[in-house]
py3Dmol code that shows the C-alpha trace and the ligand (Angstrom):
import py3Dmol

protein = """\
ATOM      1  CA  UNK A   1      88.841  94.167 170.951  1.00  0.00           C
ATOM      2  CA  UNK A   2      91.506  96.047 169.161  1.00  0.00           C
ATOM      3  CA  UNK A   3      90.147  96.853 165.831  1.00  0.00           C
ATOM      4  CA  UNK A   4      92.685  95.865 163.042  1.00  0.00           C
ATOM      5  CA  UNK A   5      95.053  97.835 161.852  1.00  0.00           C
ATOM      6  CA  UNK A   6      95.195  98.291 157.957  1.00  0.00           C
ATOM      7  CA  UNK A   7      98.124 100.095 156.335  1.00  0.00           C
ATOM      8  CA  UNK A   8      98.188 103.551 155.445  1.00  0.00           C
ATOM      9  CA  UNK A   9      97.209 104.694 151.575  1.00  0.00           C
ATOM     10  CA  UNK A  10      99.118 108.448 151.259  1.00  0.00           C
ATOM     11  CA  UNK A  11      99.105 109.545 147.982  1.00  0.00           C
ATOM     12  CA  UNK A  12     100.113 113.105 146.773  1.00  0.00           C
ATOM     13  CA  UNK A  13     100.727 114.750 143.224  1.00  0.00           C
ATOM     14  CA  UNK A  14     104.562 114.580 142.205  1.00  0.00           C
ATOM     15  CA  UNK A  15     105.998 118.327 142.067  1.00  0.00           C
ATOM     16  CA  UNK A  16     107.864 120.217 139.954  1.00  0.00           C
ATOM     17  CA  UNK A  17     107.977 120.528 136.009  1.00  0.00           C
ATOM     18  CA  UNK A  18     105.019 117.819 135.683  1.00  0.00           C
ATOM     19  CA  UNK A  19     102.446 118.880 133.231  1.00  0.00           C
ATOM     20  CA  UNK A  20      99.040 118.723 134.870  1.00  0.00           C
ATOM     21  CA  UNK A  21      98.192 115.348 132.705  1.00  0.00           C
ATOM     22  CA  UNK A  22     101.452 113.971 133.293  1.00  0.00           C
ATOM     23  CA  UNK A  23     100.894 114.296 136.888  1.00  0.00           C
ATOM     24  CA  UNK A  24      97.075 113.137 137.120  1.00  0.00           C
ATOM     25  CA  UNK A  25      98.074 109.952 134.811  1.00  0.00           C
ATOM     26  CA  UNK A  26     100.607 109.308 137.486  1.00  0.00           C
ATOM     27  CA  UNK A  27      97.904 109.413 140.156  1.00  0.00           C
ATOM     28  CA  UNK A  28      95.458 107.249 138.387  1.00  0.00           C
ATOM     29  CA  UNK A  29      98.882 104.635 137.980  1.00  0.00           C
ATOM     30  CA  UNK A  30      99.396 104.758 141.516  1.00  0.00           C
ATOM     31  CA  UNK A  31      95.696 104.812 142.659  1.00  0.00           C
ATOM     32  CA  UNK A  32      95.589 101.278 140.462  1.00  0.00           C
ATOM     33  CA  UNK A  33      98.653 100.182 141.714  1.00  0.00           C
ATOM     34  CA  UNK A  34      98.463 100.345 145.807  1.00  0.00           C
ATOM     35  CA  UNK A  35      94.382  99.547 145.032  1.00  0.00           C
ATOM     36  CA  UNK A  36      95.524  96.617 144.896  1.00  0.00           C
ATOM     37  CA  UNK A  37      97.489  96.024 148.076  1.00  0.00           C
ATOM     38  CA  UNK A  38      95.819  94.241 151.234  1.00  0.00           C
ATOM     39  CA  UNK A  39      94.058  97.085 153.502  1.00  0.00           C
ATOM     40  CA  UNK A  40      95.323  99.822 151.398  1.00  0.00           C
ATOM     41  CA  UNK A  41      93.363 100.272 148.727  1.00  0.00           C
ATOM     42  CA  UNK A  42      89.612 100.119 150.186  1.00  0.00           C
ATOM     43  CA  UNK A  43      88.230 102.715 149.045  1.00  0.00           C
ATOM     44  CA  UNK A  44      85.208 102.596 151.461  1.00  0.00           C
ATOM     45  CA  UNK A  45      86.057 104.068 155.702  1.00  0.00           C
ATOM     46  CA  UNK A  46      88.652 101.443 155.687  1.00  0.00           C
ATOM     47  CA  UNK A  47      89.984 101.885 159.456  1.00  0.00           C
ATOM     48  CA  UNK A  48      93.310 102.604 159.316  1.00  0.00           C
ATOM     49  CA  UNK A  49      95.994 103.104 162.244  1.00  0.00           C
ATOM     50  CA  UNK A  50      98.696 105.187 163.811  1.00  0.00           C
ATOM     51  CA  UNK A  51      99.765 102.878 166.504  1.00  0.00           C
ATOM     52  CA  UNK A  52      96.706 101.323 167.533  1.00  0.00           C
ATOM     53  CA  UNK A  53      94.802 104.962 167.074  1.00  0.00           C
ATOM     54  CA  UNK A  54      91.934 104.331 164.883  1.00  0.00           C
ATOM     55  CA  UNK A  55      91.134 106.781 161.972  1.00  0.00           C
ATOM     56  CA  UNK A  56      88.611 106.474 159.506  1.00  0.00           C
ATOM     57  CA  UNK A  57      89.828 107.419 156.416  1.00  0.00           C
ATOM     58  CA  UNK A  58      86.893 108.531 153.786  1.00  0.00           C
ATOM     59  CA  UNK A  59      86.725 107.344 150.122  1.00  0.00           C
ATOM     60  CA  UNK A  60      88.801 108.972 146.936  1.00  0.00           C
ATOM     61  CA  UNK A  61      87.187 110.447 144.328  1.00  0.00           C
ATOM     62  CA  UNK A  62      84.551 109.082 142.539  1.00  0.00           C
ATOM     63  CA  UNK A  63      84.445 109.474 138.565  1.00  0.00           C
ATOM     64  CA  UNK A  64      86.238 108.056 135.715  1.00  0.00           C
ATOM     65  CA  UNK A  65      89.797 108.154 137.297  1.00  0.00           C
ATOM     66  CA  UNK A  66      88.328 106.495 140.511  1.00  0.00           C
ATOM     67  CA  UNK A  67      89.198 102.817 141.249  1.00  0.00           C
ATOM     68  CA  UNK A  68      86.361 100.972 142.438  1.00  0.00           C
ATOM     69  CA  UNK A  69      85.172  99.653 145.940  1.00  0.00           C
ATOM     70  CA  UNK A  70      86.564  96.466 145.434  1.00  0.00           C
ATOM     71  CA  UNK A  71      90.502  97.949 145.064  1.00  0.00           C
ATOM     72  CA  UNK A  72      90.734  96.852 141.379  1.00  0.00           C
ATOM     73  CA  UNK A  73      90.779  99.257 138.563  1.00  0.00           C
ATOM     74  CA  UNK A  74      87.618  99.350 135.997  1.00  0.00           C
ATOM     75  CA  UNK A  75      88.634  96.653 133.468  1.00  0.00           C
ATOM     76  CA  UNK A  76      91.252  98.357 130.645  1.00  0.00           C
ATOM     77  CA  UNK A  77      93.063 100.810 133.330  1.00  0.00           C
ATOM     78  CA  UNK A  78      95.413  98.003 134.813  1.00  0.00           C
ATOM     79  CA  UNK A  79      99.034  99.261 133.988  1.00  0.00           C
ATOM     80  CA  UNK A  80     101.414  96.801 132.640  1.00  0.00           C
ATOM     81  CA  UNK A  81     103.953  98.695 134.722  1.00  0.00           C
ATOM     82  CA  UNK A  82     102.901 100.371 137.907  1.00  0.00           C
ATOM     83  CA  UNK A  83     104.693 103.260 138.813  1.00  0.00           C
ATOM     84  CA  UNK A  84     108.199 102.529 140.704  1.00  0.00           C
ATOM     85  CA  UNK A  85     108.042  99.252 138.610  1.00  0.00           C
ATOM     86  CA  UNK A  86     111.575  98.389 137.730  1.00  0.00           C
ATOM     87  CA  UNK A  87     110.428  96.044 135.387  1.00  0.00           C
ATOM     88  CA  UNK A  88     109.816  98.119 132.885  1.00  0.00           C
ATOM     89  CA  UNK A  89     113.491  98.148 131.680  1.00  0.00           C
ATOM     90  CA  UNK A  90     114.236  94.609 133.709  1.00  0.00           C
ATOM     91  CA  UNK A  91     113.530  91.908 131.420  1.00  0.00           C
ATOM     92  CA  UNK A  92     111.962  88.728 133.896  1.00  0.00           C
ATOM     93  CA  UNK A  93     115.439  87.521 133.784  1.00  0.00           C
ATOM     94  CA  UNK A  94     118.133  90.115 133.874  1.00  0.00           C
ATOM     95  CA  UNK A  95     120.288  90.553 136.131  1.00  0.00           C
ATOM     96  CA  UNK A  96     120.059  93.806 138.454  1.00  0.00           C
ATOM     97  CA  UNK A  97     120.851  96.836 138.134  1.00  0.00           C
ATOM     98  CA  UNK A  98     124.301  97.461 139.380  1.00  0.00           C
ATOM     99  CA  UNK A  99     123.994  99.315 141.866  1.00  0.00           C
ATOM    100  CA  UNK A 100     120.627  99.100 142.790  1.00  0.00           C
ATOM    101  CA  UNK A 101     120.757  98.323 146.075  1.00  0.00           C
ATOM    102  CA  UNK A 102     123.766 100.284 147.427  1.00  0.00           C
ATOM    103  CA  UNK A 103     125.766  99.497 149.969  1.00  0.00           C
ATOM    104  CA  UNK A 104     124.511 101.556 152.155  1.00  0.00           C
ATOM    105  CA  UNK A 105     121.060  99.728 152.315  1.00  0.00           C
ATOM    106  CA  UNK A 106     122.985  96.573 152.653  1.00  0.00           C
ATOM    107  CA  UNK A 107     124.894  97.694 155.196  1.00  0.00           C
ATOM    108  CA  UNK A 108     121.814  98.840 157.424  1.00  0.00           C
ATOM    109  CA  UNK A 109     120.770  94.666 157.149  1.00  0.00           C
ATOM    110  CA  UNK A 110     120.468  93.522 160.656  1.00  0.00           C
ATOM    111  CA  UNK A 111     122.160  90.257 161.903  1.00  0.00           C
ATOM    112  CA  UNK A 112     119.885  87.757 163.237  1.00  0.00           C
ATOM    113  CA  UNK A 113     120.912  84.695 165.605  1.00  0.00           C
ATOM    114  CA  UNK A 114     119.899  81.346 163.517  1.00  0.00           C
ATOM    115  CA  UNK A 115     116.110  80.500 163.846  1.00  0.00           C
ATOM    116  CA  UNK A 116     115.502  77.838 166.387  1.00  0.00           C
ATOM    117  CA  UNK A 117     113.779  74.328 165.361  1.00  0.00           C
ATOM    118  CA  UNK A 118     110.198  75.233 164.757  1.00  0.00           C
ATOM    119  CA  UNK A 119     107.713  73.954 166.855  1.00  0.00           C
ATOM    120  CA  UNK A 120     104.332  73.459 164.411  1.00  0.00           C
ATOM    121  CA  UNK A 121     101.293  74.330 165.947  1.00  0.00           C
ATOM    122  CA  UNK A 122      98.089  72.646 166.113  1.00  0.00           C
ATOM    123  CA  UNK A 123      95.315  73.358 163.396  1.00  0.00           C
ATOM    124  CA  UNK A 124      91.743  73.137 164.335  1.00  0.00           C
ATOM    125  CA  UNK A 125      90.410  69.774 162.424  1.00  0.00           C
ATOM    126  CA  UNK A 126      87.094  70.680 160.364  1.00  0.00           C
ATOM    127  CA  UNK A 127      86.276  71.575 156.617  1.00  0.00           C
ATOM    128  CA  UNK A 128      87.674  74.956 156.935  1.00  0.00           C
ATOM    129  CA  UNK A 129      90.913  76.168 156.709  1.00  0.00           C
ATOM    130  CA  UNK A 130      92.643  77.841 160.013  1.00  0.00           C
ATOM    131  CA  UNK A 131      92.425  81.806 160.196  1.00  0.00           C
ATOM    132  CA  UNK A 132      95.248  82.941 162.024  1.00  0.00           C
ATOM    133  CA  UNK A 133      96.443  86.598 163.097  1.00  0.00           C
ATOM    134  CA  UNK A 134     100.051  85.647 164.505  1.00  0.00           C
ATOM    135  CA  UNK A 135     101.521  81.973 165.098  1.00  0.00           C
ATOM    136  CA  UNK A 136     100.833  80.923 168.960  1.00  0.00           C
ATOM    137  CA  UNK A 137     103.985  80.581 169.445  1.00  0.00           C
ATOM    138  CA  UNK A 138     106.562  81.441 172.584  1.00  0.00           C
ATOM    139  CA  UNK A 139     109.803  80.746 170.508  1.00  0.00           C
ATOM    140  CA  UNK A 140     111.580  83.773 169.783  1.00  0.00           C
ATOM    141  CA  UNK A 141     110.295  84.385 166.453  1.00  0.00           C
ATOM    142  CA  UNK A 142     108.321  86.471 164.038  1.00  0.00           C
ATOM    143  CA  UNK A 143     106.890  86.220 160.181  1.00  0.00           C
ATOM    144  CA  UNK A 144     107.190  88.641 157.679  1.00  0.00           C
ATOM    145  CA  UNK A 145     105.307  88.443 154.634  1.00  0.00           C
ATOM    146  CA  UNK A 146     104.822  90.647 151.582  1.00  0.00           C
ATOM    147  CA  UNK A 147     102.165  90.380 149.097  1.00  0.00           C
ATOM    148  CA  UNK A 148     100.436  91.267 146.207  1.00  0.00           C
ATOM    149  CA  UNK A 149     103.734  91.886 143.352  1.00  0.00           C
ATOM    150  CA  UNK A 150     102.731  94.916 141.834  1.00  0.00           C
ATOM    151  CA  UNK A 151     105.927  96.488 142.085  1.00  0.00           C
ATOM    152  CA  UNK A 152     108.978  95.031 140.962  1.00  0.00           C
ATOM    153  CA  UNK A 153     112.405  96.275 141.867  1.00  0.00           C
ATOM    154  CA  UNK A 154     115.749  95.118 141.423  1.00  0.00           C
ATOM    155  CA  UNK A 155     116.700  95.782 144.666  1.00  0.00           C
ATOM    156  CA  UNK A 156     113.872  93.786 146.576  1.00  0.00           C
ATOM    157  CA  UNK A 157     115.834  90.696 145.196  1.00  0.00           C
ATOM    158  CA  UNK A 158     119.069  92.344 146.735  1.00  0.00           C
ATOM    159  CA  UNK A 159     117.974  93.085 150.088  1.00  0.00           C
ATOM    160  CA  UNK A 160     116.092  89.316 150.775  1.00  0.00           C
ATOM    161  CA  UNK A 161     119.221  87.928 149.021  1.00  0.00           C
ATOM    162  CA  UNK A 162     121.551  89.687 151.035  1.00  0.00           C
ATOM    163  CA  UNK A 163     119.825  89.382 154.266  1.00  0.00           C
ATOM    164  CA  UNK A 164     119.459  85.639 154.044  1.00  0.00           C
ATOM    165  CA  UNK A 165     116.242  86.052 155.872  1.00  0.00           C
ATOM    166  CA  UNK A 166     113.298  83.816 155.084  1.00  0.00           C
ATOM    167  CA  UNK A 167     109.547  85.628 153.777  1.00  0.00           C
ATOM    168  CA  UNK A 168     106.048  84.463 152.477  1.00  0.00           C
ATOM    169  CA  UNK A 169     105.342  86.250 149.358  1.00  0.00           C
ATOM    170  CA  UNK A 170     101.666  86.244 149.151  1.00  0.00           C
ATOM    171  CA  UNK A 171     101.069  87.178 145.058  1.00  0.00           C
ATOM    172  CA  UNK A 172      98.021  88.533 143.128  1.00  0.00           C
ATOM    173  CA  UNK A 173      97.912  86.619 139.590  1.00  0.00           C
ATOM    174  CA  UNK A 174      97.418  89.832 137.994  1.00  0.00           C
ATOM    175  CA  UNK A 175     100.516  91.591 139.904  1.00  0.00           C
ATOM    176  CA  UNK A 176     102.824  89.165 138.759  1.00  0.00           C
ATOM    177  CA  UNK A 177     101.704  87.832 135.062  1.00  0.00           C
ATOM    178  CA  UNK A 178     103.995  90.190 133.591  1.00  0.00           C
ATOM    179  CA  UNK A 179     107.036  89.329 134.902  1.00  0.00           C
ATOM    180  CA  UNK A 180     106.682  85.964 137.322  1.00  0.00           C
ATOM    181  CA  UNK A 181     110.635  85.403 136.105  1.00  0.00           C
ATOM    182  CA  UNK A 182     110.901  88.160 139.479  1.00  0.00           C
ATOM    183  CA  UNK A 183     109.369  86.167 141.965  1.00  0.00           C
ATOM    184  CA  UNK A 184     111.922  83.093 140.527  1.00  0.00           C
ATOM    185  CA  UNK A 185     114.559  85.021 141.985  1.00  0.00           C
ATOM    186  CA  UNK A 186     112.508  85.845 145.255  1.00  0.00           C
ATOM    187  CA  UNK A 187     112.140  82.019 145.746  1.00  0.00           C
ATOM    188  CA  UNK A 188     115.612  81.563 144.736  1.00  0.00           C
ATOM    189  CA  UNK A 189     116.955  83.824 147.680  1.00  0.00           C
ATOM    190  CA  UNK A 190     114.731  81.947 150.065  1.00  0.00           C
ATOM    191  CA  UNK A 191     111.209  83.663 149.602  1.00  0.00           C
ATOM    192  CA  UNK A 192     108.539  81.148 149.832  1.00  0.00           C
ATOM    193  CA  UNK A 193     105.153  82.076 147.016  1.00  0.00           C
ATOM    194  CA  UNK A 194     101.551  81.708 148.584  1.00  0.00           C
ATOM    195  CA  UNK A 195      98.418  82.403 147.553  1.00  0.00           C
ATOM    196  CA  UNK A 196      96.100  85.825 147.231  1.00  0.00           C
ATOM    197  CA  UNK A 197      93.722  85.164 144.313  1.00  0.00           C
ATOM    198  CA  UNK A 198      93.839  86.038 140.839  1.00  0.00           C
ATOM    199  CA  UNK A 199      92.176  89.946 140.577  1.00  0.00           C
ATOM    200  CA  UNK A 200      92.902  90.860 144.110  1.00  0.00           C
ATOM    201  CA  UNK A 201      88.769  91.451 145.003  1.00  0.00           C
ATOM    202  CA  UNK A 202      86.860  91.879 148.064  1.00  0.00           C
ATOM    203  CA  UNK A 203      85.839  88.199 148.985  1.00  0.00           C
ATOM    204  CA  UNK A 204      84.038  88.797 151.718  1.00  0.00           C
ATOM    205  CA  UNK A 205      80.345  88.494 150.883  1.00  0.00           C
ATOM    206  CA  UNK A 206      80.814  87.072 147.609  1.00  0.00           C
ATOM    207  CA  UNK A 207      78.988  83.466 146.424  1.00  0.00           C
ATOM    208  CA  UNK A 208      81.083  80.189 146.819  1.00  0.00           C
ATOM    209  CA  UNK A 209      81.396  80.187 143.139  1.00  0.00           C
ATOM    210  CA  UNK A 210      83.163  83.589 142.566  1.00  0.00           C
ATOM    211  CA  UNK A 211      85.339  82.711 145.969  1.00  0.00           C
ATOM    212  CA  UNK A 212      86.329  79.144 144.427  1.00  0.00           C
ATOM    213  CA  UNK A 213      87.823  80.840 140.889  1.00  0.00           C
ATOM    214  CA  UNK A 214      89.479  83.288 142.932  1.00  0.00           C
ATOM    215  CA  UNK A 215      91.422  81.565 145.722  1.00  0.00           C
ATOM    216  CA  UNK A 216      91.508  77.628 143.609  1.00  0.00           C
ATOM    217  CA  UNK A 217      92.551  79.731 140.641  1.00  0.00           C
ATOM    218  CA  UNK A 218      95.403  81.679 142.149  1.00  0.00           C
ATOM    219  CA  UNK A 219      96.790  78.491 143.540  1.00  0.00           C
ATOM    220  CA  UNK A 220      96.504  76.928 140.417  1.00  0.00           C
ATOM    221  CA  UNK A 221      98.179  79.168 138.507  1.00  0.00           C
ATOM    222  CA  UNK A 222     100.880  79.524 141.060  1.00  0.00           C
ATOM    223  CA  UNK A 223     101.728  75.756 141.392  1.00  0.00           C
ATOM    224  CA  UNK A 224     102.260  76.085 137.569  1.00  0.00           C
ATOM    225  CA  UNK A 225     104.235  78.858 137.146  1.00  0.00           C
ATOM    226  CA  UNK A 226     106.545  78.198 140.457  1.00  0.00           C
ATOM    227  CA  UNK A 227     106.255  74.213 140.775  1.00  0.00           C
ATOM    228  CA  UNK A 228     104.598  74.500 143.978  1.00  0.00           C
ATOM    229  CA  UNK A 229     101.251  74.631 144.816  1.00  0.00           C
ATOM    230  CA  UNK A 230     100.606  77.028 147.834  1.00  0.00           C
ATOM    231  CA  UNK A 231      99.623  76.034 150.968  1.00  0.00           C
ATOM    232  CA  UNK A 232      98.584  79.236 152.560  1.00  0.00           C
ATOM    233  CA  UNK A 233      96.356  81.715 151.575  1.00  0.00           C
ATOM    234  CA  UNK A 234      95.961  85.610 152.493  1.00  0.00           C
ATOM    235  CA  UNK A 235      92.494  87.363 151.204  1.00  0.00           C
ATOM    236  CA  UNK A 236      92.858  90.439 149.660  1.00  0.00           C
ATOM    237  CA  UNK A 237      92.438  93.470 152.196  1.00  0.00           C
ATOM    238  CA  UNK A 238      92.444  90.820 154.912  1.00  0.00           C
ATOM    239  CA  UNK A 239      88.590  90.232 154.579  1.00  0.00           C
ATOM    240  CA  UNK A 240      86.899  86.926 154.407  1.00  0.00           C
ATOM    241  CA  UNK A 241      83.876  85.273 155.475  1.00  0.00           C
ATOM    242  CA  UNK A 242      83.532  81.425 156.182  1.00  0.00           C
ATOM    243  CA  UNK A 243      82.950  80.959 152.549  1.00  0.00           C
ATOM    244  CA  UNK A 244      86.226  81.967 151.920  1.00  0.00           C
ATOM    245  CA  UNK A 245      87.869  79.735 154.741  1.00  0.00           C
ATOM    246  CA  UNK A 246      85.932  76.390 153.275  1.00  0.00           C
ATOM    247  CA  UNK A 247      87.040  77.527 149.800  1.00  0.00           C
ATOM    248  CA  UNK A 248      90.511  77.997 151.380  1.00  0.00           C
ATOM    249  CA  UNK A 249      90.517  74.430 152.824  1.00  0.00           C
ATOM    250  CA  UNK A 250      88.561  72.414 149.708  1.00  0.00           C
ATOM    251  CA  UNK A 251      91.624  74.255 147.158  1.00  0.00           C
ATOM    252  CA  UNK A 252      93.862  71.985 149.280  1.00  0.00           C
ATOM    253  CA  UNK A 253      95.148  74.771 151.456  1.00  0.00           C
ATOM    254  CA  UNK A 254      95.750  74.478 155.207  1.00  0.00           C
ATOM    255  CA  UNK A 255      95.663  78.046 156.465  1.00  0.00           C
ATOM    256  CA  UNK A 256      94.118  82.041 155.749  1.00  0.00           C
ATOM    257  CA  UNK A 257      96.233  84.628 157.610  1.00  0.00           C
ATOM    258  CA  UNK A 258      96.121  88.187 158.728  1.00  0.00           C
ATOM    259  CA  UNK A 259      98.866  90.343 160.626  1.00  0.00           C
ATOM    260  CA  UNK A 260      99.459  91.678 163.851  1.00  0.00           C
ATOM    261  CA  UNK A 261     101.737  94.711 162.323  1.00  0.00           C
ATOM    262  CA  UNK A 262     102.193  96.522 158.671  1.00  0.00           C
ATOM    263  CA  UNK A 263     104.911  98.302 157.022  1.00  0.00           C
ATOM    264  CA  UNK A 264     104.718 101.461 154.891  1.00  0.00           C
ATOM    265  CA  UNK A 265     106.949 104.007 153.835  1.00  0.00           C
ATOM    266  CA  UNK A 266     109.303 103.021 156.524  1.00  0.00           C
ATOM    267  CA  UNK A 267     107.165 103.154 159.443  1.00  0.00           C
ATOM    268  CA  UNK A 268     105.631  99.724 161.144  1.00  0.00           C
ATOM    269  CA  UNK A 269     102.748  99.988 162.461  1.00  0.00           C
ATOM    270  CA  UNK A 270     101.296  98.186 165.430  1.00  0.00           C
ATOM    271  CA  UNK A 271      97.921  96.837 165.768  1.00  0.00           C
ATOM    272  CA  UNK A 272      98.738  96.266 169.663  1.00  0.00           C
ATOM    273  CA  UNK A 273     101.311  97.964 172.077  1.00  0.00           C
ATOM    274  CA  UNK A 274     104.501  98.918 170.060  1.00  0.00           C
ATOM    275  CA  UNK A 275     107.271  95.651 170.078  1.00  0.00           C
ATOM    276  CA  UNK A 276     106.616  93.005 167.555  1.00  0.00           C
ATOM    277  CA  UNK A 277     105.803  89.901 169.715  1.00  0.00           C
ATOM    278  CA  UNK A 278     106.959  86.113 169.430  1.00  0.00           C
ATOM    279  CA  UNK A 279     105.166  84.917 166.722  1.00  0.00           C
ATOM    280  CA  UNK A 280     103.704  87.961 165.400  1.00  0.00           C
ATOM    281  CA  UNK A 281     102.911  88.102 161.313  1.00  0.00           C
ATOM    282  CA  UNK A 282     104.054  90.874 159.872  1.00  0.00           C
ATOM    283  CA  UNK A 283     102.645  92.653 156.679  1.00  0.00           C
ATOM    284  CA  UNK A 284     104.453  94.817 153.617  1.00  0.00           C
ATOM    285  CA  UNK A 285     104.120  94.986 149.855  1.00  0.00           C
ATOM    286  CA  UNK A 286     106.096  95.179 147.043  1.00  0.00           C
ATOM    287  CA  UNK A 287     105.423  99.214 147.049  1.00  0.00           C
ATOM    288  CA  UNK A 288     108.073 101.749 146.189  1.00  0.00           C
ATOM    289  CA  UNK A 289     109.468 102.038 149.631  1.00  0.00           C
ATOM    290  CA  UNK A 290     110.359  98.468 149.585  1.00  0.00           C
ATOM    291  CA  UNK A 291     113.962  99.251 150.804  1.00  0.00           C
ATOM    292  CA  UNK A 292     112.655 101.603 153.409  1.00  0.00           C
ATOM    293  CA  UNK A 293     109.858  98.778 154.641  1.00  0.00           C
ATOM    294  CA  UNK A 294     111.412  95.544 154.337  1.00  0.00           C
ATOM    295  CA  UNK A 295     114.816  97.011 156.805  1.00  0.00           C
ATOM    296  CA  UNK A 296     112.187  98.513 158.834  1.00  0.00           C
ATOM    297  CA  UNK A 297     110.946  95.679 159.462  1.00  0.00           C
ATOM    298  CA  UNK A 298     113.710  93.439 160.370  1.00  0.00           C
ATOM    299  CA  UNK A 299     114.726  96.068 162.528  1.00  0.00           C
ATOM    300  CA  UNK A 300     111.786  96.044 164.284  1.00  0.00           C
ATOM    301  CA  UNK A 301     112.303  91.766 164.683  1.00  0.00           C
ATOM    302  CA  UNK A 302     115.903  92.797 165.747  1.00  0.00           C
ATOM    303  CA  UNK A 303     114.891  95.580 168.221  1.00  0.00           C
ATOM    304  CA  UNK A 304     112.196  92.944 169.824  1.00  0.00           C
ATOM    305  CA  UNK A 305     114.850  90.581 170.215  1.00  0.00           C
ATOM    306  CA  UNK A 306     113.050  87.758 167.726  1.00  0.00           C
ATOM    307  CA  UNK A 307     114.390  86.421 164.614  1.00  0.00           C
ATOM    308  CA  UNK A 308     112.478  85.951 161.405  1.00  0.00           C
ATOM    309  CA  UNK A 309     111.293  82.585 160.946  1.00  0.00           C
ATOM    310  CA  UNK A 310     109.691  80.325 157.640  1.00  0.00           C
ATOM    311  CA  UNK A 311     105.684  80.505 158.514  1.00  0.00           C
ATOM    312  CA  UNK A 312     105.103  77.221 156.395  1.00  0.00           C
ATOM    313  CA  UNK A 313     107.830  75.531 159.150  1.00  0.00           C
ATOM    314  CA  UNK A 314     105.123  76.125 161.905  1.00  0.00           C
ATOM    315  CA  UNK A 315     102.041  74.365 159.911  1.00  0.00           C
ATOM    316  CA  UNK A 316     101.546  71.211 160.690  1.00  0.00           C
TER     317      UNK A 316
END
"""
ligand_1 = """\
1
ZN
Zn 96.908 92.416 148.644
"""
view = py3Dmol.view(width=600, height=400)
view.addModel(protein, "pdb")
view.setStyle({"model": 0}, {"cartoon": {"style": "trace"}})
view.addModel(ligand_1, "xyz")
view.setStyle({"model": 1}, {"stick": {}})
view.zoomTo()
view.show()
C-alpha cells in the first residue's frame, strides 16, 4: 500500500538587505501561514513525497517561534495577513490589480474539450459519510481542489476566471474571516466552497464533541457567509478517524475526501505512477505559488488527456 503522499513544506530565510528580525518575523508569518495547509504543516515525521519516494521529514524548531503539533499557531500569533497575502492592500471587494495576472500566465492556460455528462457514483449507505481518495470513475476526468484560504491573491481570481475551469475550494474559517468578499469572486468564476473546519486542527483522535464544533461549525459558518451549505468535507492534513466521518455525515454532509496528487511550487506530485488518472483528486492551496500550481496542474489534466470536472456533479 502506497503510503500517501503529503505536500512538501520548504521554507528558507529571504536574502538580501533583511535585518535579522525582519527576516525571522517573516519566517514565523510563513511557518503560521502554510501550518495551516493540509499535509504541510505537520510538524511531527509527516511522510512526505518526491514521486511516490517516501521521506520523513523531522519536526521544526521547538520554542516560542514554533507552531504547534496540531499546524495552528499558539493563540495571538495568527497574522491577519499571511505573507504573499494580496489582501492586505485588496479591500474584499476591489477589483484586481491591473495587471496582476499578466498575459503571459494567461496565455500558458490550457484548453480543455467540454466535460462530459457526469456519471454520479454510488455512496456506501450507513451513518457515516463516504471517504474517498479519487472518484471511481472511467470518464475522462479529474478534480482539482484547493483549500484552506490563507493566501489571497488577485490573480488566483484571474487565472480560475480566465480558465473557465471548475474547482472545490475547501476553506478554513480562520483563513478566510478576513476577507470572505475573495472567495465571492472564486464562486463567482465557477469555484464551488466546501468545508475544512473552523481552526484547521488535527481531528484525528479528538472526542466527538471537539470534532462536531469543528466540521458542523465550518459548515455553518460557510452556508452563512456564501448561501450554501457545503456538502463535502476535507479534514485538515487529510487525517480523520471514524469519529470524524459520522460527524461528517450527522453535519448533513455526504462525503470526506483525500487526493491522489498535490501541487507545490509548481511541481505535482504523484502519490502513484506519474499521469494523473480518470478521476483522480487533485490537491493545491492558496500558497504564494498559486500561479505556478494551479497551471501546473491543469497541465498535468491536459498532458493526461482528462479534463477538469465539478466533484459535487459526481455525488449522488
Ligand atoms: Zn488545509
Amino acid at each position: 500500500m502506497v503510503r500517501p503522499l503529503a505536500p512538501h513544506l520548504n521554507i528558507s530565510l529571504p536574502r538580501g538587505r533583511l535585518s535579522a528580525r525582519a527576516a525571522v518575523g517573516i519566517l514565523v508569518s510563513t511557518l503560521v501561514a502554510f501550518s495551516a495547509c493540509a499535509g504541510g504543516a505537520d510538524a511531527s515525521n509527516r511522510w512526505v513525497g518526491d514521486h511516490g519516494r517516501p521521506v520523513a521529514r523531522s519536526s521544526p524548531p521547538r520554542g516560542p517561534l514554533a507552531v504547534t503539533d496540531d499546524g495552528l499557531p499558539p493563540s495571538g500569533q495568527l497574522p491577519p495577513h499571511p505573507p504573499g497575502s494580496s489582501s492586505v492592500s485588496a479591500p474584499p471587494d476591489a477589483p484586481s490589480s491591473p495587471g496582476a495576472a499578466g498575459a503571459d500566465l494567461l496565455s500558458r492556460i490550457p484548453t480543455f474539450p467540454p466535460a462530459p455528462p457526469a456519471e454520479k457514483i454510488t455512496l456506501p449507505v450507513g451513518p457515516a459519510a463516504a471517504w474517498l481518495t479519487h472518484i471511481p470513475t472511467s470518464q475522462k476526468v479529474a478534480f482539482l481542489t484547493i483549500d484552506d484560504g490563507w493566501v489571497k491573491q488577485p490573480e488566483a481570481i484571474q487565472l480560475v476566471q480566465a480558465a473557465h475551469v471548475p474547482v472545490t475550494l475547501f476553506l478554513t474559517i480562520d483563513a478566510i474571516r478576513n476577507n470572505p468578499g475573495y472567495f465571492k469572486r472564486l464562486e463567482a468564476g465557477g469555484a464551488v466552497i466546501e468545508a475544512h473546519t473552523l481552526t484547521h486542527p488535527e481531528l484525528k483522535g479528538k472526542p466527538l464533541a471537539f470534532q462536531q464544533h469543528e466540521i458542523c461549525g465550518s459548515a455553518d459558518q460557510l452556508g452563512a457567509l456564501y448561501g450554501r451549505r457545503p456538502v463535502l468535507f476535507r479534514p485538515p492534513f487529510g487525517d480523520k478517524d471514524l469519529t470524524t466521518l459520522l460527524v461528517t455525515h450527522q453535519c448533513g454532509m455526504k462525503a470526506a475526501f483525500f487526493w491522489k496528487e498535490t501541487v507545490d511550487k509548481g511541481v505535482v506530485h504523484f502519490q502513484e505512477g506519474h499521469t494523473v488518472q480518470p478521476g483522480d483528486i487533485i490537491l493545491m492551496h492558496f500558497r504564494p505559488a498559486f500561479a505556478a500550481d494551479f497551471l501546473a496542474a491543469l497541465q498535468a489534466i491536459h498532458d493526461a488527456g482528462l479534463t477538469p470536472a465539478l466533484l459535487e456533479n459526481y455525488i449522488p
